[in-house]
C-alpha positions in Angstrom: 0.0 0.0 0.0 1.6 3.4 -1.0 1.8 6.3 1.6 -0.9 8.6 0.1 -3.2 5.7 -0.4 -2.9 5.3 3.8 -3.8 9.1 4.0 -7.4 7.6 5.9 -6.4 4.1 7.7 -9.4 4.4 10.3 -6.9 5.0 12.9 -4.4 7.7 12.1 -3.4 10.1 9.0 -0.3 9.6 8.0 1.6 11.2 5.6 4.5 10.1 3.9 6.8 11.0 0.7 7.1 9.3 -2.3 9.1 6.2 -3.0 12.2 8.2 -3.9 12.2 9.1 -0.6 13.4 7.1 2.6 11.0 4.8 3.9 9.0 5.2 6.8 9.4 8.9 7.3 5.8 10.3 8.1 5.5 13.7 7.5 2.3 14.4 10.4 0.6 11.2 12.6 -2.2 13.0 14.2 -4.7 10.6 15.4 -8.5 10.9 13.9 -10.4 12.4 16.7 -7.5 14.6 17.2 -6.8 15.8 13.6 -8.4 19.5 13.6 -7.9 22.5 11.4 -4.8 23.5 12.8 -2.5 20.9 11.9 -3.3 22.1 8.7 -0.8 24.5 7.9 1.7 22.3 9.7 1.0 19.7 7.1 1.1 22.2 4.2 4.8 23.0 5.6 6.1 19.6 5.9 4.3 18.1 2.8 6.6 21.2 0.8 9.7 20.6 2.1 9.3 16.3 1.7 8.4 17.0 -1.5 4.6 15.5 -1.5 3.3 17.9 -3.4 5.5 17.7 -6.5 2.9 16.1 -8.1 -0.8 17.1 -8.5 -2.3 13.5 -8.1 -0.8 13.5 -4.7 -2.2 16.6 -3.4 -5.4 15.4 -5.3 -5.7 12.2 -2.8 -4.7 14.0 0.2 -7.5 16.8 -0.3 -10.0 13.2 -1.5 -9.1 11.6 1.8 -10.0 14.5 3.5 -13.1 15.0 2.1 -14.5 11.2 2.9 -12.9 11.6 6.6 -15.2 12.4 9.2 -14.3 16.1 9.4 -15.4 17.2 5.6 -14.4 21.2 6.7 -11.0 20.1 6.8 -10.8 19.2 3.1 -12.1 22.8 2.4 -9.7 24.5 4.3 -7.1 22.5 2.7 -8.1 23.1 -0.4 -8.3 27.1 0.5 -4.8 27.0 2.2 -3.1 25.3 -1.0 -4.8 28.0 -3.3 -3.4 30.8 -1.3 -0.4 29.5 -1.2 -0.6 29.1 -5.0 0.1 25.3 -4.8 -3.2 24.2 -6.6 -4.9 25.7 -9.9 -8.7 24.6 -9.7 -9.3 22.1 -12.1 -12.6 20.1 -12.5 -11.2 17.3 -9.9 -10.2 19.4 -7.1 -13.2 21.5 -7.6 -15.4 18.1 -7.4 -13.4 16.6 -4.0 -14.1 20.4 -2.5 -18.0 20.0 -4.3 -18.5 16.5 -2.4 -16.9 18.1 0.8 -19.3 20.5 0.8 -22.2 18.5 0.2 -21.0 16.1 3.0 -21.6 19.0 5.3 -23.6 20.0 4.1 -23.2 24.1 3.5 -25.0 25.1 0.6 -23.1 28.6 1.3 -19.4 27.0 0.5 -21.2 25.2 -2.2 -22.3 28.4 -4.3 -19.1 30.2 -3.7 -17.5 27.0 -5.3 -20.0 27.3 -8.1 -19.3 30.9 -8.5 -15.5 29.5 -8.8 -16.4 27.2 -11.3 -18.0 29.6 -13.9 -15.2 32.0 -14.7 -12.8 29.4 -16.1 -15.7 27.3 -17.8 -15.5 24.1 -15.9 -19.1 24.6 -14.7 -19.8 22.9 -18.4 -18.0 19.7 -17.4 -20.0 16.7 -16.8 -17.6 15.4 -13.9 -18.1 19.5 -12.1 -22.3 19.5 -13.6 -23.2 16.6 -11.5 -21.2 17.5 -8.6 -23.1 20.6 -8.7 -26.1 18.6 -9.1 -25.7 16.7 -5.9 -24.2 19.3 -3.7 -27.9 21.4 -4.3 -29.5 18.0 -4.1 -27.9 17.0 -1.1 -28.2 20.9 0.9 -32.1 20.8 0.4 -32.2 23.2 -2.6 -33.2 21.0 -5.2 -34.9 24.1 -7.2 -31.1 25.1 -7.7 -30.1 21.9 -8.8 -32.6 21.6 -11.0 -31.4 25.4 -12.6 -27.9 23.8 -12.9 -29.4 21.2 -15.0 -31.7 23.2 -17.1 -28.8 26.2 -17.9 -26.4 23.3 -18.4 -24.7 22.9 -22.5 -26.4 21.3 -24.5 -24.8 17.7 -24.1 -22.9 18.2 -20.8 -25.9 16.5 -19.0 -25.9 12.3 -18.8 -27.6 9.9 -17.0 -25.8 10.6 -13.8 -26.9 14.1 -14.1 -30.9 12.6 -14.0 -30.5 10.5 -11.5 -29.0 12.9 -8.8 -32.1 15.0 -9.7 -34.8 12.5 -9.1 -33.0 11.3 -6.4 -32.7 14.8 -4.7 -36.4 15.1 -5.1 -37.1 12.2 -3.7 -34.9 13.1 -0.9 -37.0 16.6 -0.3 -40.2 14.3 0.0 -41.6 15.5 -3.9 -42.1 12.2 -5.3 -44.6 13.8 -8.4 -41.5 16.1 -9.9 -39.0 12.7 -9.6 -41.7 11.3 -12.1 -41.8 14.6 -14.1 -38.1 14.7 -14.4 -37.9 10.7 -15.0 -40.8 12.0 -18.0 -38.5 14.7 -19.7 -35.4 12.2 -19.3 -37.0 9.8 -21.5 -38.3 12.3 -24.0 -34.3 13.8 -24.0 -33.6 10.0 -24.5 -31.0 10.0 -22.2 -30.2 6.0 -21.3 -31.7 4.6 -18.2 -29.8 2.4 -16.0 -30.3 0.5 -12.9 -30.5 3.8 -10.4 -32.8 5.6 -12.5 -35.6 3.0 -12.7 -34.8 2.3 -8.8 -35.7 5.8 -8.1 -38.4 6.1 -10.3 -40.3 2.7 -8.7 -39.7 4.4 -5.4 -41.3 7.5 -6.5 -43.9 5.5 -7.7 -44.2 3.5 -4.5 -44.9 7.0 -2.8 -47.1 8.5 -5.2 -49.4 5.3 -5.7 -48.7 5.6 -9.5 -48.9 2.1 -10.8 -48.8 3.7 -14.6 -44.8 4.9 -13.8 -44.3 1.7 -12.2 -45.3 -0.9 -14.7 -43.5 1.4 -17.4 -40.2 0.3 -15.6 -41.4 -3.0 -15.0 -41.0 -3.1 -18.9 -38.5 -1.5 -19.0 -36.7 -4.2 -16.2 -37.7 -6.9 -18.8 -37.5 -5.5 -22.3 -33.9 -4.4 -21.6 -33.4 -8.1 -20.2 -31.9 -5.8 -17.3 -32.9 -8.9 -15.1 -34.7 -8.7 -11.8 -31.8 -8.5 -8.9 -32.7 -8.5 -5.0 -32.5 -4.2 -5.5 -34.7 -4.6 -8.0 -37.2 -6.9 -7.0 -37.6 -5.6 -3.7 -38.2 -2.3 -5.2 -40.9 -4.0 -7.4 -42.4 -5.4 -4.4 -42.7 -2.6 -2.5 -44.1 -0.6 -5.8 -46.9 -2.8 -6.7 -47.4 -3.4 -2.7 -47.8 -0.2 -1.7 -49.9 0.8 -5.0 -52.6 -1.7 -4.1 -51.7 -4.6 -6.1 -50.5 -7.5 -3.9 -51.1 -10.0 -5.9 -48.5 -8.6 -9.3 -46.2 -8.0 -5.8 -46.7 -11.8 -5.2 -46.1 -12.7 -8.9 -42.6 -10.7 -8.7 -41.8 -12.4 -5.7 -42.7 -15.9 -6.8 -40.7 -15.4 -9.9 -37.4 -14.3 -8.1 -34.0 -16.8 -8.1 -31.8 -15.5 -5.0 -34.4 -14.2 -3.0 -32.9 -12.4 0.6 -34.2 -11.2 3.6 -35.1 -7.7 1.9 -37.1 -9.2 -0.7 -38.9 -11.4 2.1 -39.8 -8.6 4.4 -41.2 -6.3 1.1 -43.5 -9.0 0.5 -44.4 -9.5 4.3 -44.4 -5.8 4.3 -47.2 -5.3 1.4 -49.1 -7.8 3.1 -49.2 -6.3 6.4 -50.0 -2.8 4.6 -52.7 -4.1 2.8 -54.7 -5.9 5.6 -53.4 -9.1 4.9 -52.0 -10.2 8.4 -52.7 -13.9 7.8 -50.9 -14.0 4.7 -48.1 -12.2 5.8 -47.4 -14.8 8.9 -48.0 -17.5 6.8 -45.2 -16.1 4.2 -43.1 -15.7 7.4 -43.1 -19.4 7.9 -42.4 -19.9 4.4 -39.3 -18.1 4.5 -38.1 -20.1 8.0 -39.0 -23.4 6.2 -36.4 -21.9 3.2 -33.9 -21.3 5.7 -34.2 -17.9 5.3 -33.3 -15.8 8.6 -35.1 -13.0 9.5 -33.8 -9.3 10.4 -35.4 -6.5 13.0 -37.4 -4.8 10.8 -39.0 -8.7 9.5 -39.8 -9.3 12.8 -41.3 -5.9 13.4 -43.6 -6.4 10.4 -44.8 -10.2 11.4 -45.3 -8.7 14.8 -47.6 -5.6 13.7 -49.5 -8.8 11.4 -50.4 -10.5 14.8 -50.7 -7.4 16.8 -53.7 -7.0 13.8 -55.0 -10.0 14.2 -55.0 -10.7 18.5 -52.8 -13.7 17.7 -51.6 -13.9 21.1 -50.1 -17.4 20.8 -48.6 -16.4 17.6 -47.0 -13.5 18.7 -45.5 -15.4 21.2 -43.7 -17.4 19.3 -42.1 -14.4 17.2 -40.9 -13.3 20.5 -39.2 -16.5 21.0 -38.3 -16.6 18.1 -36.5 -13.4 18.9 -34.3 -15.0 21.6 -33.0 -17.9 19.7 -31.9 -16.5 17.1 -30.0 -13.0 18.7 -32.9 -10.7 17.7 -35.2 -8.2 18.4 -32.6 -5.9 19.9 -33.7 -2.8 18.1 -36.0 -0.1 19.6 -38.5 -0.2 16.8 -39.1 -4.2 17.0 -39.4 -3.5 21.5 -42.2 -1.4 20.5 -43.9 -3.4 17.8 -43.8 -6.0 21.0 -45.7 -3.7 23.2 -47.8 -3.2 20.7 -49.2 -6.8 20.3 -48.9 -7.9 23.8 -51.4 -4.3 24.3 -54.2 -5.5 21.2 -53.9 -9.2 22.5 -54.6 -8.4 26.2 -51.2 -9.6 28.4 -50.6 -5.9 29.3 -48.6 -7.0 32.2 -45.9 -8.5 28.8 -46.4 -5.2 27.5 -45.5 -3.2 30.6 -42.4 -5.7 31.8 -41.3 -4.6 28.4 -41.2 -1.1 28.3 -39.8 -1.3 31.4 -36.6 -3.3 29.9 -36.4 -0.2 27.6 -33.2 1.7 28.9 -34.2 4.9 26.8 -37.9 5.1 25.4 -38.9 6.9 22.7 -42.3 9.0 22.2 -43.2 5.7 19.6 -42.4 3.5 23.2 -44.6 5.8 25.6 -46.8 6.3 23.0 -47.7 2.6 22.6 -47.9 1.8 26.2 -50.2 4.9 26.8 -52.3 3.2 23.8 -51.9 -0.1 25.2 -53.3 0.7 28.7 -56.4 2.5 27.7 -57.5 -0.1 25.0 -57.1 -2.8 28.1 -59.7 -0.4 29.8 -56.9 0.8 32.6 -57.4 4.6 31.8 -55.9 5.6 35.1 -52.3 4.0 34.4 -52.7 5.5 31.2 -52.6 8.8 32.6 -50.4 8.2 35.5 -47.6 6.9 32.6 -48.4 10.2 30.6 -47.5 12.4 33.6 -44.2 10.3 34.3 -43.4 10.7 30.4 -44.1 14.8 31.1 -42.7 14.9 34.7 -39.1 13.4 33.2 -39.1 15.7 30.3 -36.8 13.5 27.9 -39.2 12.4 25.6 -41.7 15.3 23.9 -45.4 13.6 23.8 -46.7 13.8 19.4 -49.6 13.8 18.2 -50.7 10.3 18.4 -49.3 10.3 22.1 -52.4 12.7 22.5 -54.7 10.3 20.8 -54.0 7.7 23.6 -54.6 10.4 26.0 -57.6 11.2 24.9 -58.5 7.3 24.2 -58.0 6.9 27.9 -60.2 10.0 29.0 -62.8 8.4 26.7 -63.1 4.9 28.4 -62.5 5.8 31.5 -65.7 8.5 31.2 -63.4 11.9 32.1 -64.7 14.7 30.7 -63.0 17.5 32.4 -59.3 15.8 32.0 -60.5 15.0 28.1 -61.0 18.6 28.0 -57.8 19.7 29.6 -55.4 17.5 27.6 -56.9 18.6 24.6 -56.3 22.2 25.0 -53.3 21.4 26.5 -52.0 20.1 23.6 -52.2 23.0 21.4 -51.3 25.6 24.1 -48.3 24.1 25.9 -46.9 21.6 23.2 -48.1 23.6 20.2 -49.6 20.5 18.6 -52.9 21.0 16.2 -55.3 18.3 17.2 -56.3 16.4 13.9 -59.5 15.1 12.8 -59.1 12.2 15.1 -58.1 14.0 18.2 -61.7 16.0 17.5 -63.0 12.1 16.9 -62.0 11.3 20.6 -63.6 14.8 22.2 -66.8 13.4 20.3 -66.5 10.2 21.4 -66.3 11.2 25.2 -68.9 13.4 25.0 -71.2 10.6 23.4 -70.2 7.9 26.4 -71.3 10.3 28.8 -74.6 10.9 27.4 -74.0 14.7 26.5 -75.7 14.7 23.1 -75.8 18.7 23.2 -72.0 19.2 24.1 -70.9 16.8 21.6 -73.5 18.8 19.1 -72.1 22.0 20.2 -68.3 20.8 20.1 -69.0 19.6 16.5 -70.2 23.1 15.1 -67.3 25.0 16.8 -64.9 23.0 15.3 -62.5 24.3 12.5 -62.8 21.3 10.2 -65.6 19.7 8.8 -66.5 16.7 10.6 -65.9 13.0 9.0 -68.0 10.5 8.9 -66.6 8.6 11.9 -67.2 11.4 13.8 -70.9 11.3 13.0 -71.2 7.8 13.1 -69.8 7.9 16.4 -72.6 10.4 17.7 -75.1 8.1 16.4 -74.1 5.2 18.7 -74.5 7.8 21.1 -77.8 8.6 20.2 -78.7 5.1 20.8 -77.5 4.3 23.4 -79.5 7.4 24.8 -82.4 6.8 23.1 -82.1 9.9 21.1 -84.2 8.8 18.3 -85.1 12.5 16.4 -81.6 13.3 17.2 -80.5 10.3 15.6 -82.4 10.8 12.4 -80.5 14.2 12.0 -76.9 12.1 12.5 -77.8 9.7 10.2 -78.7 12.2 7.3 -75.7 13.4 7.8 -73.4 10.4 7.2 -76.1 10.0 4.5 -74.8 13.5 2.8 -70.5 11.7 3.2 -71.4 8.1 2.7 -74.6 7.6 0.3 -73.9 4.1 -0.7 -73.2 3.2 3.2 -74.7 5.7 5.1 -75.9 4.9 8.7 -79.2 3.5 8.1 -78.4 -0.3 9.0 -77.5 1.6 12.6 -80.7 3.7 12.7 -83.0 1.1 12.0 -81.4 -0.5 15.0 -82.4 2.7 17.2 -86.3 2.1 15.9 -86.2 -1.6 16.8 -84.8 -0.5 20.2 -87.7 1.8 20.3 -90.2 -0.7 18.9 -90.8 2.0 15.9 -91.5 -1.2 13.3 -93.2 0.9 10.4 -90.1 2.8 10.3 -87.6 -0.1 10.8 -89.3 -1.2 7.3 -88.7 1.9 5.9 -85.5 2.4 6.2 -84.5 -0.7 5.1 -86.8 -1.0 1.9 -85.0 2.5 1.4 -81.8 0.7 2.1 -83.0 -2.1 -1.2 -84.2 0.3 -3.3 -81.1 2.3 -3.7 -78.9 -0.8 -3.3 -77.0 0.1 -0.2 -74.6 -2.2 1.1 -72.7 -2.4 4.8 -69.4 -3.7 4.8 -69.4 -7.3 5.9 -67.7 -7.0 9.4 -64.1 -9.5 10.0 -63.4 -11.4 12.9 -59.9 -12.8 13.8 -59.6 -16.5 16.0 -56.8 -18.0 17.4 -56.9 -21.7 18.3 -53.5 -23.1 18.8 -51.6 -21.3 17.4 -53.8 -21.2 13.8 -55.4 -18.4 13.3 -59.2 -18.6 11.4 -60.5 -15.2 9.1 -64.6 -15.0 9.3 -66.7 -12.8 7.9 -70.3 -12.0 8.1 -72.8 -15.2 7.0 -69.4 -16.2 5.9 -69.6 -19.9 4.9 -66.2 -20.9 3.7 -64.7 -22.3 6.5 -63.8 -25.7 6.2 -65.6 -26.8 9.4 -68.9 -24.4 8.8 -71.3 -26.7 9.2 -69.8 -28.3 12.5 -69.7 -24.3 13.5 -73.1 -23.5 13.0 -74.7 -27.3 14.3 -72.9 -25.4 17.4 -74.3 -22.0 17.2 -78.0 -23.2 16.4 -77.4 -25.6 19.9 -76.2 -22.7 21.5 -79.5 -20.4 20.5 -81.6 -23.5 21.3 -80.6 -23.2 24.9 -80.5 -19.9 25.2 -84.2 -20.0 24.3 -85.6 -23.0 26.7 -83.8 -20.8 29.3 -86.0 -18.0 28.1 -89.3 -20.0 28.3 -87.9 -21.4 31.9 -87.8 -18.0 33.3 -91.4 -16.7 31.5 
């Protein structure tokens, strides 16, 4: 290994002449956490009288091994020092090292002074300087200015490097739409496509929901005969996945040689997204039967899927699964295993847990919060809220509110539900969203204050949604409210006409004993073809978990199920006779 190429060993800097000179004479050793700006000059000094710098390519790698180090800055003032001292002419290499330092930083203020550096002797027209440009913009958060660089760029300069720093810069500034408007004029340009470009593009089509941009480079993947890699394919996954169509994200999958544990959690992922817990545990055993281990973030997914589903047993076993095999270290899967022991009921799991975690985030409060209020245990839901406040390390969100609120709801406190709510927006400066209003509702309706939760509706500052409504309307019944009622239910008539909340209000008549209009509204219901979405129920029996719908009758033991329900509504009756 030559000196200059040990400029950056991971341990020390060390700098050393040529091979002309003796051996083993260093000109500076400065260990890495040490090295600072002022050894600079020092350097500069010794490198002139060893004779280092006799040749460009030399002081070329030194100012390159700066720039990856873990101090960029000192690569700039390097490359500042060695200009003064009129040591270095800028050329289009040393301008890209001080380019990549800068974007490292990243200082979009050293950036455009280097751009301004880089027009007067024409080397901002240079491909290798263009893209630098390109990514220093991309990389400081101005992609508008990258994009200027492109567009003011000659007329040839520009290649497929140039593209893809664009769309990936985009991307990186969270505007998915223009990455797919500048992947549209880079086709129409015809500038070749490669690997990253069609990488990017599927992501931006994964964000965007744009199955049209996706299946374009689907083509592309296979018309090119580019060949679907794990990159690839996991990208394709994750694209057709996320727009919807699990079952072309299956087809990828199933048609993939080499498959690894990305490509495995993508598919489990898409799954999971989609509503599909039991088919994302059931690919999860697939991919242990294919001797395929899984990683955190696999584990986090199949643990959401059971979380979904109240597969207790299940989850369980993930957990285990865990500790054999050295996983399930990371923060994110520790609260994904809150989270399911919470939904499946062993809240004592969940709380020995979170009390394992040596520094929780707002995700870990957040889900224990949640976890004790859906178990009905609204005051340690509140007590763990005020020891997340009281220690101060951890700033509550906005969905640490929604558990808040979840807990003032169950547990029937209006006044606290009211005082966390403004709370929020006055001491933590959060605006409550359409769900946090959902909640107020939602109390208000449990404790039988129709006119409050009326009242609370028409002073809010966003229309109401249908939840909202529907939500007042089990109010209304459970009150008796029937006029009231009628006026709820016109209203999620007005947001939801083809599944409005008539099946729920011709409840509230039979409760009432109001037949003539029970008939009505469901004649209505026939006439204009309304429909209610068949409700879903989750069962675990050792370890197997069973998927039923409403008068579903696909089960493979139906008729054993309902010989068992029918004896079950048979007794239930003779005991109804006995007690007439």
């Amino acid at each position: 290994m030559s000196a200059t190429s040990r400029i950056l060993n991971g341990k020390t800097w060390s700098f050393s002449t040529a091979r002309n000179y003796p051996e083993n004479r260093c000109i500076l050793s400065v260990s890495v956490p040490r090295l600072s700006h002022c050894h600079l000059p020092l350097l500069l000094s010794r490198a002139i009288v060893s004779g280092l710098f006799l040749r460009l390519p030399l002081i070329h790698s030194v100012l390159r091994s700066l720039s990856l180090g873990p101090v960029p800055s000192l690569s700039l003032s390097f490359f500042s020092l060695l200009r003064r001292s009129g040591l270095l002419n800028l050329d289009n290499y040393s301008l890209n090292i001080a380019l990549s330092a800068a974007a490292r930083l990243p200082s979009v203020v050293v950036g455009a002074q280097l751009h301004a550096l880089s027009v007067k002797p024409g080397l901002v027209s240079d491909t290798f300087v263009l893209n630098s440009l390109i990514n220093m913009y991309s990389s400081c958060s101005y992609p508008a200015a990258a994009r200027s660089v492109l567009d003011s760029a000659p007329e040839g300069a520009c290649d497929a490097v140039s593209w893809n720093t664009i769309i990936a810069g985009y991307l990186r500034g969270g505007m998915p739409n223009k990455a797919l408007q500048a992947f549209g004029q880079m086709t129409k340009e015809q500038i070749r496509l490669d690997d990253v470009t069609l990488l990017n593009v599927l992501v931006a089509s994964a964000r965007t929901g744009s199955v049209k941009a996706g299946r374009l480079c689907h083509a592309l993947v296979v018309v090119n005969g580019i060949g679907i890699n794990c990159f690839m394919g996991s990208s394709l996954i994750s694209m057709y996945a996320k727009c919807g169509l699990v079952e072309d994200a299956r087809k990828v999958f199933d048609g993939m040689h080499g498959r690894n544990v990305v490509c495995w959690t993508s598919m489990i992922s898409g799954y999971t997204q989609l509503g599909k817990f039991k088919e994302a545990v059931e690919l999860f055993r697939e991919m242990q039967l294919a001797g395929m281990k899984a990683d955190d973030a696999t584990i986090a997914t199949v643990v959401s899927s059971c979380a979904q589903m109240g597969a207790l047993d299940l989850g369980r076993y993930v957990h285990a699964y865990c500790d054999v095999h050295g996983l399930g270290k990371e923060l994110a899967v520790k609260n994904s295993l809150i989270d399911m022991y919470s939904k499946c009921g062993d809240i004592k799991k969940a709380y020995e847990i979170f009390c394992g975690l040596t520094k929780p985030d707002v995700f870990s409060w957040t889900a224990m919060i949640m976890g004790f209020a859906v178990n009905g245990l609204c005051g340690e839901a509140l007590n763990l809220f005020a020891q997340m406040e009281g220690e101060g390390k951890v700033m509550p969100n906005e969905v640490t509110f929604l558990g808040v609120l979840t807990s003032c709801s169950h547990g029937g406190l209006v006044e606290q539900g009211y005082h966390h709510f403004h709370r929020m927006s006055m001491i933590y400066n959060l605006s409550p969203r359409i769900e946090h209003y959902g909640c107020m509702v939602d109390l208000l309706g449990r404790a039988k204050l129709l006119a409050e939760a009326e009242q609370f509706i028409k002073e809010m500052p966003i229309d109401p949604d249908v939840v909202i409504w529907r939500s007042l309307l089990f109010a209304c019944r459970a009150c008796g409210e029937v006029g009231f009622a009628e006026y709820v239910a016109e209203r999620i008539q007005e947001l939801e006409p083809k599944c409005g909340g008539h099946v729920l209000l011709s409840n509230i008549y039979a409760t009432t004993s109001r037949w003539v209009d029970v008939n009505k509204v469901r004649t209505s219901m026939d006439g204009s073809r309304m429909n209610k979405q068949p409700g879903c129920s989750f069962i675990e029996v050792d370890g197997c978990v069973h998927e039923f719908f409403a008068g579903d009758e696909s089960h493979f033991e139906t008729e054993a199920i309902y010989n068992v329900l029918l004896g079950i509504n048979e007794l239930l009756f003779a005991d109804s006779l006995c007690e007439r």
